[in-house]
KEVOFI-173951 format. One line per 8 residues: number of its first residue (from 1); for each residue x, y, z of N, C-alpha, C. Coordinates in Angstrom, 2 decimals, padded with zeros to 5 digits. Example, Ala and Ser with C-alpha at 12.3 -4.5 7.8 and 13.67 -1.06 7.14 Angstrom:
<atoms>
1> 013.19,-005.69,007.80,012.30,-004.50,007.80,013.20,-003.30,007.80 | 012.85,-002.25,007.08,013.67,-001.06,007.14,012.90,000.03,007.87
</atoms>
This chain:
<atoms>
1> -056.81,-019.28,-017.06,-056.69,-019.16,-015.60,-055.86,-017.93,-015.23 | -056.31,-017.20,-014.14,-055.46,-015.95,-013.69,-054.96,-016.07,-012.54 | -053.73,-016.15,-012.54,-053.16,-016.23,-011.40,-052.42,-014.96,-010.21 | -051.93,-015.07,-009.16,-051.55,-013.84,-008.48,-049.87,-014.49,-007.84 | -048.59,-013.73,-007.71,-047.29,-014.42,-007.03,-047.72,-013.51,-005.58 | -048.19,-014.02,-004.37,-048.86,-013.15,-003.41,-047.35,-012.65,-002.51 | -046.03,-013.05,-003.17,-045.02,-012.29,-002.66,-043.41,-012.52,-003.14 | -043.16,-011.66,-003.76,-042.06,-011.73,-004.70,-041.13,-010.72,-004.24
9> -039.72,-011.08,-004.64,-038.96,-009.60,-004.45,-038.27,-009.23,-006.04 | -038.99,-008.45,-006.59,-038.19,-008.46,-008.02,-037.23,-007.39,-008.11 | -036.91,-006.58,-007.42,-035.32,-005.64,-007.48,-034.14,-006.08,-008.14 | -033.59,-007.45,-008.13,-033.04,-007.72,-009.00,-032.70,-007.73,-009.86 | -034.44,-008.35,-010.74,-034.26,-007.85,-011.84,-034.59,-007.22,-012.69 | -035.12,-005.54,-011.61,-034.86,-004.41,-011.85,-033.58,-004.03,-011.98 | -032.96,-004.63,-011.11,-031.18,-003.93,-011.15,-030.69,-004.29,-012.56 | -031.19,-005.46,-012.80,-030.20,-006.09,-014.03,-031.07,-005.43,-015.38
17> -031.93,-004.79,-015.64,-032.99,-004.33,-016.74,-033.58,-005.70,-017.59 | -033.67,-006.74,-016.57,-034.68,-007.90,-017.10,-035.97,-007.83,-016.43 | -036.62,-007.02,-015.86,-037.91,-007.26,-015.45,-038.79,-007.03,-016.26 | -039.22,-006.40,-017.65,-040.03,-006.90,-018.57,-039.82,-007.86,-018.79 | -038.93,-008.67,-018.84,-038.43,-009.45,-019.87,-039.50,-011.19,-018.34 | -039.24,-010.66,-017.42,-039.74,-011.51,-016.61,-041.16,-011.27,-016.18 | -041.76,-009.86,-016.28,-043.32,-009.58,-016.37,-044.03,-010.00,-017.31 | -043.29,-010.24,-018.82,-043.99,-010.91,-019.66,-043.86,-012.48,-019.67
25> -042.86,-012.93,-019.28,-042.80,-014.39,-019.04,-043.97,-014.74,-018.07 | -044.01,-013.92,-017.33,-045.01,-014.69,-016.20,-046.61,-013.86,-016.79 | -046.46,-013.64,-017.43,-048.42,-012.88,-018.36,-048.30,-014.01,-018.89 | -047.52,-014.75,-020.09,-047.44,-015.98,-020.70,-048.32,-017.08,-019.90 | -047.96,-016.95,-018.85,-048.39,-018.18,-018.13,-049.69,-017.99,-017.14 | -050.17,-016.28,-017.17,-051.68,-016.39,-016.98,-051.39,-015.13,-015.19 | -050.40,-014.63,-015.49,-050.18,-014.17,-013.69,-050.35,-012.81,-014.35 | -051.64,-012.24,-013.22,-051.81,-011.07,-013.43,-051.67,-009.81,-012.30
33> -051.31,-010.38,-011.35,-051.35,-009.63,-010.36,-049.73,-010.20,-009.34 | -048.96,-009.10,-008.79,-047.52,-009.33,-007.82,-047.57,-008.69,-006.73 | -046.90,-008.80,-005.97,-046.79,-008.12,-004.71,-045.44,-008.18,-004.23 | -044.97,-007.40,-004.58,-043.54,-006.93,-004.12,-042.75,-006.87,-002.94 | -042.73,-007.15,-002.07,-042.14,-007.41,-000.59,-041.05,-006.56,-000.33 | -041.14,-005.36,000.13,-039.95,-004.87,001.13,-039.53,-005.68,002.00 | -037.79,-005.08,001.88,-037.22,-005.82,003.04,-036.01,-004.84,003.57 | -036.00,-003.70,003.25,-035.08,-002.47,003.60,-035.47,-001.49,003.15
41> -035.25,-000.16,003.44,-035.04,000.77,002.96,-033.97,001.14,001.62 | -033.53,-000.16,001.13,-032.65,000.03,-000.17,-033.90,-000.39,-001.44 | -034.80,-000.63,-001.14,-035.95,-001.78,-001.87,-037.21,-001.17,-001.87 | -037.55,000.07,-000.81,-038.80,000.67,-000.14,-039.15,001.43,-001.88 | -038.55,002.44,-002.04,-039.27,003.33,-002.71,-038.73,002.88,-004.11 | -038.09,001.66,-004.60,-038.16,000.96,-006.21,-039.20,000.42,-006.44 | -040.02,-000.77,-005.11,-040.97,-001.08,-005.32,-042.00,000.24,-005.14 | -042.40,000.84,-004.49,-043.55,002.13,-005.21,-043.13,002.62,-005.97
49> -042.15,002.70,-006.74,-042.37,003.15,-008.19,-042.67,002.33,-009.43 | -042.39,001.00,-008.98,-043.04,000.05,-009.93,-044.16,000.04,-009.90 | -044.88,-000.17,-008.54,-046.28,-000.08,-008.39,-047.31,001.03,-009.10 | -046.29,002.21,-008.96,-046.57,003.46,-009.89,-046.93,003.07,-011.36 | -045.74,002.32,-011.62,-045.68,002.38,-013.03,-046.66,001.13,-013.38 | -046.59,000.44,-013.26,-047.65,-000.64,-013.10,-048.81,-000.91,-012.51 | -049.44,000.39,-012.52,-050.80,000.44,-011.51,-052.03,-001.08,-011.37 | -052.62,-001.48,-010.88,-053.05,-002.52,-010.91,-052.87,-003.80,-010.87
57> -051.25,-003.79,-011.15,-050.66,-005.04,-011.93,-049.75,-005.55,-010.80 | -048.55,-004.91,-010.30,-047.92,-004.53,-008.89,-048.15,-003.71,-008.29 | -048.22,-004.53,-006.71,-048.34,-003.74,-005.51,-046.91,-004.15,-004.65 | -046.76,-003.50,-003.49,-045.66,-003.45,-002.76,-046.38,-003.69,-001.02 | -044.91,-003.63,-000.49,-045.15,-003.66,000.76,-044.03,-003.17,001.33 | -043.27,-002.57,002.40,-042.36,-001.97,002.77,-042.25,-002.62,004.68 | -041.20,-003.17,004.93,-041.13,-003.24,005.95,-039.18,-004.18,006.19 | -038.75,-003.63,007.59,-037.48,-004.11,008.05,-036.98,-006.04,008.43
65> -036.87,-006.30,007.12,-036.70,-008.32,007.28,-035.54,-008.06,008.58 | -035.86,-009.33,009.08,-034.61,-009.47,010.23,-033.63,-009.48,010.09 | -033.04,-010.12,009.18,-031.96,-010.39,008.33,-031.12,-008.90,008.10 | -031.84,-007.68,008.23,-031.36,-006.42,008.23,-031.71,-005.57,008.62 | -031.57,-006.23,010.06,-032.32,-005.17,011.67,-030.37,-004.71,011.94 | -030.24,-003.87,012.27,-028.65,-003.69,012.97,-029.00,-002.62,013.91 | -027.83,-002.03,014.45,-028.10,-001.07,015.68,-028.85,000.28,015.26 | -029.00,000.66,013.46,-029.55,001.61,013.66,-030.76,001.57,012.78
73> -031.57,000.42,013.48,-032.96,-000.03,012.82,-033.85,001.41,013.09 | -033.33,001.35,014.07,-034.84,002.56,014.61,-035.11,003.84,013.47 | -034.01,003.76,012.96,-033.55,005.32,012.16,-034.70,005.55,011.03 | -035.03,003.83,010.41,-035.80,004.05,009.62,-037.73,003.61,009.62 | -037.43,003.69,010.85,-039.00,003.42,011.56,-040.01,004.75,011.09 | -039.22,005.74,010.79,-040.10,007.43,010.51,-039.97,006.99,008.88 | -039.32,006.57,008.13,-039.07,006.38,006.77,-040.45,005.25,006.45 | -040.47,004.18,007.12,-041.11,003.33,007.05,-043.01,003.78,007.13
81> -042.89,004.65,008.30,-043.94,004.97,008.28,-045.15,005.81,007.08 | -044.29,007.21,006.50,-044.49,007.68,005.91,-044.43,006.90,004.81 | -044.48,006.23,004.16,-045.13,005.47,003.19,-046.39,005.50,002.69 | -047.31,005.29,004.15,-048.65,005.47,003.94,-049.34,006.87,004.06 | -048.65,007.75,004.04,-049.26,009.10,003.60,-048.97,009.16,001.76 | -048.36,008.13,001.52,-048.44,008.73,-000.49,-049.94,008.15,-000.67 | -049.58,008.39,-002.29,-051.13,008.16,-002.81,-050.82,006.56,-003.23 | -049.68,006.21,-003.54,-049.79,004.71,-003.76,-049.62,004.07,-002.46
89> -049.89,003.53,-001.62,-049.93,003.25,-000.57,-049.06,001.71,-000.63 | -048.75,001.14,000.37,-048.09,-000.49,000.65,-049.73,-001.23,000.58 | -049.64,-002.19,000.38,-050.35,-002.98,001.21,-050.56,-004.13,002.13 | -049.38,-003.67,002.93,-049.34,-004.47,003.65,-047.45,-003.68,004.34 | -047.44,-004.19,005.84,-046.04,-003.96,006.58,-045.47,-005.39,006.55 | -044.02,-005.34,005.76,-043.45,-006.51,005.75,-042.46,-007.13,004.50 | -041.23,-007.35,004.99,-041.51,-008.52,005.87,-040.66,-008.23,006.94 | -041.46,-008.41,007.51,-040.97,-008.51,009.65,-040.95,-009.85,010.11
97> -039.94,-009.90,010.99,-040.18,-011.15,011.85,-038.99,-011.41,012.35 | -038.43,-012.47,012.66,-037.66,-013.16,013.14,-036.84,-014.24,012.77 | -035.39,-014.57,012.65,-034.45,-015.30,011.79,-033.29,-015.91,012.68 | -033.87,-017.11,013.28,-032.43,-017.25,013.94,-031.83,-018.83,012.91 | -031.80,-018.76,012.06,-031.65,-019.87,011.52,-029.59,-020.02,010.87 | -029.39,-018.76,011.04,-027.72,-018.77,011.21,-027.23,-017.54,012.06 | -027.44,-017.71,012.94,-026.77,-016.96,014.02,-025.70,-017.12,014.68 | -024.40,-016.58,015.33,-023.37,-016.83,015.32,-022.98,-017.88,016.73
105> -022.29,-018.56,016.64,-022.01,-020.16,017.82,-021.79,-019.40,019.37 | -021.25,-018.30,019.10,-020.93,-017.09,020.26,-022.12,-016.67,020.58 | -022.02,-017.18,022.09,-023.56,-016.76,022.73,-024.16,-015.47,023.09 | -023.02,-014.69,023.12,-023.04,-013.20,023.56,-023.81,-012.51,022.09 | -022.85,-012.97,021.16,-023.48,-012.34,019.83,-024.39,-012.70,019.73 | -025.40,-014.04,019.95,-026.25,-014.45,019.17,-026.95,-013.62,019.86 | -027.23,-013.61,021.10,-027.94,-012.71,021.84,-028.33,-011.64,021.68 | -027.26,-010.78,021.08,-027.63,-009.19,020.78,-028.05,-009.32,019.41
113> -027.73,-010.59,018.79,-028.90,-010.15,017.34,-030.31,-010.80,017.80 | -030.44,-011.79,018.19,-032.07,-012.12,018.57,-032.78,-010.80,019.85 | -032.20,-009.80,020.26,-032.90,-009.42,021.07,-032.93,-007.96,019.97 | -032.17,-007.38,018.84,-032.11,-006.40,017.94,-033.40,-007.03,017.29 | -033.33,-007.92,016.53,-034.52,-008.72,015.99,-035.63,-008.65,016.66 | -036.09,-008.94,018.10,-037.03,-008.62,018.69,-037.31,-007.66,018.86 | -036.70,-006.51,019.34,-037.38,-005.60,019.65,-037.82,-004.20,018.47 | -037.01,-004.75,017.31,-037.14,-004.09,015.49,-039.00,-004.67,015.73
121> -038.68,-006.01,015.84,-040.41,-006.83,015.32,-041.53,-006.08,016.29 | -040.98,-006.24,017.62,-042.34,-005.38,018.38,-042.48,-004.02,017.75 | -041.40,-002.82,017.74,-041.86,-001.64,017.13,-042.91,-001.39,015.74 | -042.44,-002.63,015.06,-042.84,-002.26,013.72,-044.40,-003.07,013.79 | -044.88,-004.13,014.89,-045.75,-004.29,014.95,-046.42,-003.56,015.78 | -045.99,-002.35,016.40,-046.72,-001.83,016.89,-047.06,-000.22,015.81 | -046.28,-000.49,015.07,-046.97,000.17,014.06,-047.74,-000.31,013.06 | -047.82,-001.29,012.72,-048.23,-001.59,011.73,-050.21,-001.87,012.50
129> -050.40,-002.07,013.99,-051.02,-001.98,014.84,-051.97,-000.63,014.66 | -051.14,000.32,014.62,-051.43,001.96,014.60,-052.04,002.20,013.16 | -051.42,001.74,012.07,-051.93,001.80,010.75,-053.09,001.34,010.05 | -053.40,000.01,011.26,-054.41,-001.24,011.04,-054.02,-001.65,009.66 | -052.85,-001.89,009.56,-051.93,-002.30,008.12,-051.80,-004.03,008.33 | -052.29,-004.24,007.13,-051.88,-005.94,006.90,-050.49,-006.37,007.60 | -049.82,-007.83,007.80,-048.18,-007.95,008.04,-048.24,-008.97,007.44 | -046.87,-008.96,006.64,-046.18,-009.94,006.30,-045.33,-010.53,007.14
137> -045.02,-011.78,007.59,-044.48,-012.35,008.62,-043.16,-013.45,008.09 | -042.43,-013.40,008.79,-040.86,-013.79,008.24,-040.42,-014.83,009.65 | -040.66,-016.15,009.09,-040.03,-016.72,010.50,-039.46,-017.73,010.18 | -038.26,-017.80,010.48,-037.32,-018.99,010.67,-036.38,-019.13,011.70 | -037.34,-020.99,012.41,-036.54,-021.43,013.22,-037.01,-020.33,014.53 | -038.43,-019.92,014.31,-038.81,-018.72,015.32,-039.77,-018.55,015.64 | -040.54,-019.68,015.67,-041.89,-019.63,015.17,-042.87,-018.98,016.91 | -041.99,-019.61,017.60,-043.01,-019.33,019.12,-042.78,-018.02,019.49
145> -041.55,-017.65,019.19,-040.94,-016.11,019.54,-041.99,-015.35,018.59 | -041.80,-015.44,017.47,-043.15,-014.38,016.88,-044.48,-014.55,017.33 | -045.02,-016.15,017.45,-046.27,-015.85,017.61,-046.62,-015.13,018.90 | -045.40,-015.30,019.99,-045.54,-014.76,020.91,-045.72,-013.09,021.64 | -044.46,-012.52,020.41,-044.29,-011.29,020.38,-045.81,-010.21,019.37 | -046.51,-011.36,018.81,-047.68,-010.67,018.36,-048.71,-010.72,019.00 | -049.15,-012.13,019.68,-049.70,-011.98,020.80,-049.30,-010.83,022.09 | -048.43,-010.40,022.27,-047.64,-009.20,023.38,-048.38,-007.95,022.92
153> -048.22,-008.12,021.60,-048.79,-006.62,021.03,-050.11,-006.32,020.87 | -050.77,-007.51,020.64,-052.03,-007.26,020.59,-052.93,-007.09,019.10 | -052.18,-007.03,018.28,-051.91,-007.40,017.22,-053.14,-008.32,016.07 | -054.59,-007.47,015.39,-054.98,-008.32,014.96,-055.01,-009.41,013.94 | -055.08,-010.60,014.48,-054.67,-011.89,013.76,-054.98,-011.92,012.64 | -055.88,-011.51,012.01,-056.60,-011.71,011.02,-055.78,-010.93,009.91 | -055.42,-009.91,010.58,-054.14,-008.90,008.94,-053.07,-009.70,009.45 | -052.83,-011.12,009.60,-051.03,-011.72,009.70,-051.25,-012.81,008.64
161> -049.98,-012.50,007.80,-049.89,-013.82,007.42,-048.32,-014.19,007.11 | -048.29,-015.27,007.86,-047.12,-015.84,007.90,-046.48,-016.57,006.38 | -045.62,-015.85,005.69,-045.36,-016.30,004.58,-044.31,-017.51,004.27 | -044.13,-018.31,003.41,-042.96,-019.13,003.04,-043.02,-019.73,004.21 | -044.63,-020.38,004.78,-044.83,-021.18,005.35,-043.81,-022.75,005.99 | -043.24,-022.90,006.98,-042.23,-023.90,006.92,-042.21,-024.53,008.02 | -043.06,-024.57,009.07,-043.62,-025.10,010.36,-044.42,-026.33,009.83 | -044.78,-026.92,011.26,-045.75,-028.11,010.91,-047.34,-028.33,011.11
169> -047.77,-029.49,011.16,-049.31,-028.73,011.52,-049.68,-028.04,012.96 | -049.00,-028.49,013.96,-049.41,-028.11,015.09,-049.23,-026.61,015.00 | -048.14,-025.34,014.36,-048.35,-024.83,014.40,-049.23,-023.89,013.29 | -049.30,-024.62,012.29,-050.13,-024.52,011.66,-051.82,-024.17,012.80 | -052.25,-024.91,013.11,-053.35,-024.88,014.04,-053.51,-023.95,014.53 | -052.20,-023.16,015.07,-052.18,-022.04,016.67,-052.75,-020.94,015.49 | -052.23,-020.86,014.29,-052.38,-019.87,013.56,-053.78,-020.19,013.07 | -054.24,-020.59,012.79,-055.55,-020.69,012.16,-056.70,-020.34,013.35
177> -056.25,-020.69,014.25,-056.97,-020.65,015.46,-057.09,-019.49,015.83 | -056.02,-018.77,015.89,-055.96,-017.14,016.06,-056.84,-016.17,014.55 | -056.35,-016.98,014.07,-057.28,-016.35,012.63,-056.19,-016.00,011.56 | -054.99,-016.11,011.57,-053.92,-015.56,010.66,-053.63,-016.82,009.54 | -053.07,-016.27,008.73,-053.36,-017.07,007.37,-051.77,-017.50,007.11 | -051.30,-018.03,006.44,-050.52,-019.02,005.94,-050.34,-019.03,004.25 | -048.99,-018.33,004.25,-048.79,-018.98,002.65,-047.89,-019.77,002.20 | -047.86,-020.55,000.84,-046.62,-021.71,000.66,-046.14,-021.53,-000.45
185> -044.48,-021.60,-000.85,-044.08,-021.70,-001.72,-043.36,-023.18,-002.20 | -042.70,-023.23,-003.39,-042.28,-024.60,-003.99,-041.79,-025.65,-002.75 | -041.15,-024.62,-002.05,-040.71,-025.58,-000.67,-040.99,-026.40,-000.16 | -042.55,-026.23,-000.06,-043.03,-027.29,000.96,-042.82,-028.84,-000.08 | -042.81,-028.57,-001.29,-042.75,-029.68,-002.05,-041.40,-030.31,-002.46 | -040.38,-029.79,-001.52,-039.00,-030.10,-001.86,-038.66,-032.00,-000.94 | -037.92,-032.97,-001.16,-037.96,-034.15,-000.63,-037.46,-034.08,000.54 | -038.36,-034.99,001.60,-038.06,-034.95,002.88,-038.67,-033.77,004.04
193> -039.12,-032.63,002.80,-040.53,-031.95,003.81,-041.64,-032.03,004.21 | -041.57,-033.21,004.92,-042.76,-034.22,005.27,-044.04,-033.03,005.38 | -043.32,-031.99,006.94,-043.97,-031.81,007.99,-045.16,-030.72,007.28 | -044.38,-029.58,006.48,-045.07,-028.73,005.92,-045.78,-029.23,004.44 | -045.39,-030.43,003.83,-046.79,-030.74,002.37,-047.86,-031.72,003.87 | -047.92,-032.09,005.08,-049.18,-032.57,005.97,-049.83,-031.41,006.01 | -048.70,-030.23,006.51,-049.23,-029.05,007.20,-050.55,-028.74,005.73 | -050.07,-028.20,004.58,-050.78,-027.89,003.76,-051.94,-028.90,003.66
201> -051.67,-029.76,003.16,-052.61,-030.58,002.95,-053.99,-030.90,003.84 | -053.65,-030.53,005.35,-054.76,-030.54,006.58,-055.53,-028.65,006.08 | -054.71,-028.07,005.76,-055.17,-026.57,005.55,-055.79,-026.56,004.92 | -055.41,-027.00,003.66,-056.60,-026.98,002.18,-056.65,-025.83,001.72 | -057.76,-025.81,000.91,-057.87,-024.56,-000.01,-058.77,-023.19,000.10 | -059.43,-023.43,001.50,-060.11,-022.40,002.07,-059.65,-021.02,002.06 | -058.54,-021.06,002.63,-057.92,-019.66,002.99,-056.20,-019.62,002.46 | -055.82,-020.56,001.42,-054.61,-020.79,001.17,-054.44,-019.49,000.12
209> -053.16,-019.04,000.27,-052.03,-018.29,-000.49,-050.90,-019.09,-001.12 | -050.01,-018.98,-002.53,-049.06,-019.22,-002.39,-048.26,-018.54,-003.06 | -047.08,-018.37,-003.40,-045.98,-017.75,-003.91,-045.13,-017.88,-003.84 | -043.82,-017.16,-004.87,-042.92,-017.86,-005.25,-041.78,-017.44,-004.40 | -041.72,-016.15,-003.73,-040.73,-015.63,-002.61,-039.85,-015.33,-003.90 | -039.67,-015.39,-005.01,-038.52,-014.72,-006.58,-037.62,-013.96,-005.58 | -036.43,-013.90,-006.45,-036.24,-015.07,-006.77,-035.27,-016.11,-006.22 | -036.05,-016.42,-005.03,-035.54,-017.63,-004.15,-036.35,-018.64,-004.46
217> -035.79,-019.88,-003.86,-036.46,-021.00,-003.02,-037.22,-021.43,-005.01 | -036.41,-021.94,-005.31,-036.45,-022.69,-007.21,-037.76,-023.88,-006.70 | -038.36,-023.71,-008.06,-038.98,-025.04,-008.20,-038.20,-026.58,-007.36 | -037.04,-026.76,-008.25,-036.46,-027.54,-007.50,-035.14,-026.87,-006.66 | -035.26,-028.07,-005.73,-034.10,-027.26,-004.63,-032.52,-027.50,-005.50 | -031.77,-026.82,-005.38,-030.39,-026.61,-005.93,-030.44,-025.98,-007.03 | -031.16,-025.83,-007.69,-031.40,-024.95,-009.17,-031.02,-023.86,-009.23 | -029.89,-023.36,-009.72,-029.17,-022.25,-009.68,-029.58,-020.72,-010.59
225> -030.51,-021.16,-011.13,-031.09,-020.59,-012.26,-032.10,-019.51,-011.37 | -031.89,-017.95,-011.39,-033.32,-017.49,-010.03,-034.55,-017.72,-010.25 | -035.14,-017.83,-009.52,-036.83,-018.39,-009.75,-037.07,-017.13,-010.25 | -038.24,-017.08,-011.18,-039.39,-016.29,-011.13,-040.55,-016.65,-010.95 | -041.88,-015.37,-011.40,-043.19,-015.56,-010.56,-043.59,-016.44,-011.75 | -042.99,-016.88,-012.79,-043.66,-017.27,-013.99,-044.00,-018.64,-013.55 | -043.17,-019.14,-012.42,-043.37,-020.74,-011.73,-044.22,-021.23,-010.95 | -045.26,-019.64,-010.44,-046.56,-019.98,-009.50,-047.71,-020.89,-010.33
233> -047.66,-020.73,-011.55,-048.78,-022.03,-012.11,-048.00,-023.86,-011.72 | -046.79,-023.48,-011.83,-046.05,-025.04,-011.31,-046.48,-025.32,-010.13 | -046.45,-024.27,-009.16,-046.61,-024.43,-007.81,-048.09,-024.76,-007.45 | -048.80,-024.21,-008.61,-050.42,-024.20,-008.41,-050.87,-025.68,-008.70 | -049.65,-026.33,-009.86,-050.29,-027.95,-009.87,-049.86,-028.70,-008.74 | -048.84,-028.68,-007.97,-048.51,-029.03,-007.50,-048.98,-029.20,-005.99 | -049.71,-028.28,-005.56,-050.87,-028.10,-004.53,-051.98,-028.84,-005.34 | -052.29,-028.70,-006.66,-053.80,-029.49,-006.80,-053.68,-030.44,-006.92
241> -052.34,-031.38,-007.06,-052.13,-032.75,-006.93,-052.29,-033.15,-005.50 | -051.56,-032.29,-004.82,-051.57,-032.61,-003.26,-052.85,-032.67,-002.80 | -053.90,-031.19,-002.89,-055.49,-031.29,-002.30,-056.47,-032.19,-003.03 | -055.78,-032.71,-004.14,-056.69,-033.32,-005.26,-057.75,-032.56,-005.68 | -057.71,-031.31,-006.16,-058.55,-029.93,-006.46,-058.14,-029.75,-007.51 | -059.02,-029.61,-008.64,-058.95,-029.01,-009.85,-058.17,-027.96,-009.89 | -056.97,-027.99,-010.95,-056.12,-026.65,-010.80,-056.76,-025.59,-011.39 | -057.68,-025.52,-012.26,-058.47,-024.15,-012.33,-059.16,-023.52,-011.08
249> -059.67,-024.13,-010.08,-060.03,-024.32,-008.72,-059.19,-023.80,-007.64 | -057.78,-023.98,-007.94,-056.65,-023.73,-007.03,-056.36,-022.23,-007.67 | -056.31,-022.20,-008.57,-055.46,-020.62,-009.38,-057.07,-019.94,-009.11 | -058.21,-020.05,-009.03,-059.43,-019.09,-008.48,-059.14,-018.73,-006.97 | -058.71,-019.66,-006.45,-059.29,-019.66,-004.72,-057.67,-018.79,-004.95 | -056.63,-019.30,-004.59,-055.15,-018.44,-004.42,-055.37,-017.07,-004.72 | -055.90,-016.64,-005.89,-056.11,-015.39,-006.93,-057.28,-014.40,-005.58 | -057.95,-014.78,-005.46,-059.51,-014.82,-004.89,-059.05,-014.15,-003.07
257> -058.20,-015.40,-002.67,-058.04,-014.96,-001.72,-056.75,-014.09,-001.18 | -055.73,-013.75,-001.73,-054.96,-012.91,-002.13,-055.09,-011.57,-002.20 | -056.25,-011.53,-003.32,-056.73,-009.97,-003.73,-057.67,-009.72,-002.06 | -058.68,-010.71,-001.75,-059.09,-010.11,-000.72,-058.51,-009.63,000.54 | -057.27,-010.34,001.04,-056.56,-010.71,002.14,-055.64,-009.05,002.12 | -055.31,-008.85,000.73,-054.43,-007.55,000.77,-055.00,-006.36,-000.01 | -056.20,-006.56,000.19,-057.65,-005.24,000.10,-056.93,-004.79,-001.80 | -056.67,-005.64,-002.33,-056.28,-005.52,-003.86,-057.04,-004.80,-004.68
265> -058.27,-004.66,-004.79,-059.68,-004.03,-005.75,-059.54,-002.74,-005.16
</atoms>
């Protein structure tokens, strides 16, 4: 079975000189294809050079997470752009979105970071608009504010996909309805996440993604140990228990729709 992690951040352990050591762990287990996730300009041009170096194998994506929008986001909106004039290109803008999930009790502050956050997300979707570039989508605890602010832009649905899926079905629905896709990592299978293993489970395997977000969000929750992508076949049984789908079935369709979703071939 060949599998794909449809969004990882491995810089880490680039920093630490274990990422062979974790590219071959996860070949072991059948994963042939990564996708690297920008989330700053500290992360932009390590992942295209992996991608470089790993032609076929990793791809990247470059875009401003909320989490590290500050007053001088704009600065790297010209950095961001030019990306897509190299020859290795992103595929995809992201991750963008929106994070109010610890924001400060001070209302004044919280304010000026959810409205820095907003208006980082409209620019960059209005580039990523201009590029007709895939998005990776980042939402926590934010879910109406983004869908809203992409609806504003105009924004076609069909290149969004909302990653590390963590909403319920209803919004599950708005998104499918619009046409934007949905991916899941170990999470949804953590105890007491009712809302998102329904959400999946009503979705199915049509248009599903999943991945491991590396190395966050562990197989199991508290596991101190960092995830890697080597855990997307765990994650892959673990959906085919849930859809009751043959896991050779699940690692085709994930793989399948992945490569198509982020123009991979």
């Amino acid at each position: 079975m060949n599998w794909i992690d449809s969004h990882c951040h491995l810089k880490s352990f680039y920093d630490k000189e274990e990422l062979i050591n974790v590219l071959s762990s996860a070949a072991d287990v059948g994963l042939k294809k990564f996708i690297n996730v920008g989330t700053s300009p500290s992360d932009w041009s390590v992942y295209r050079n992996l991608a470089e170096h790993h032609n076929n194998r990793l791809y990247y994506t470059v875009g401003i997470h909320p989490l590290y929008v500050d007053q001088d986001w704009s600065a790297s909106l010209d950095m961001l752009k030019s990306f897509w004039s190299l020859s290795k290109k992103p595929c995809a803008l992201g991750e963008v979105g929106l994070d109010y999930f610890r924001l400060p009790s001070e209302t004044d502050n919280a304010n000026k970071i959810v409205n820095l956050q907003r208006e980082c997300l409209a620019n960059q979707l209005e580039l990523a608009k201009e590029l007709k570039s895939k998005v990776v989508i980042h939402s926590r605890n934010a879910f109406e504010d983004c869908f809203s602010i992409i609806d504003e832009i105009g924004l076609d649905w069909n290149k969004v996909v909302f990653h590390c899926f963590s909403e319920g079905l209803e919004q599950l629905k708005k998104l499918k309805s619009r046409g934007a896709k949905a991916s899941f990592t170990a999470m949804t299978f953590y105890e007491r996440n009712y809302k998102i293993k329904s959400a999946l489970k009503w979705y199915g395997i049509e248009d599903l993604m999943i991945e491991t977000d590396s190395p966050y969000l562990p197989l199991k929750r508290g596991d101190r140990n960092a995830n890697e992508p080597s855990s997307i076949p765990a994650i892959g049984k673990l959906v085919s228990e849930l859809l009751e789908q043959p896991l050779d079935i699940v690692a085709k369709k994930t793989y399948s729709n992945t490569v198509e979703f982020f123009n991979l071939n």
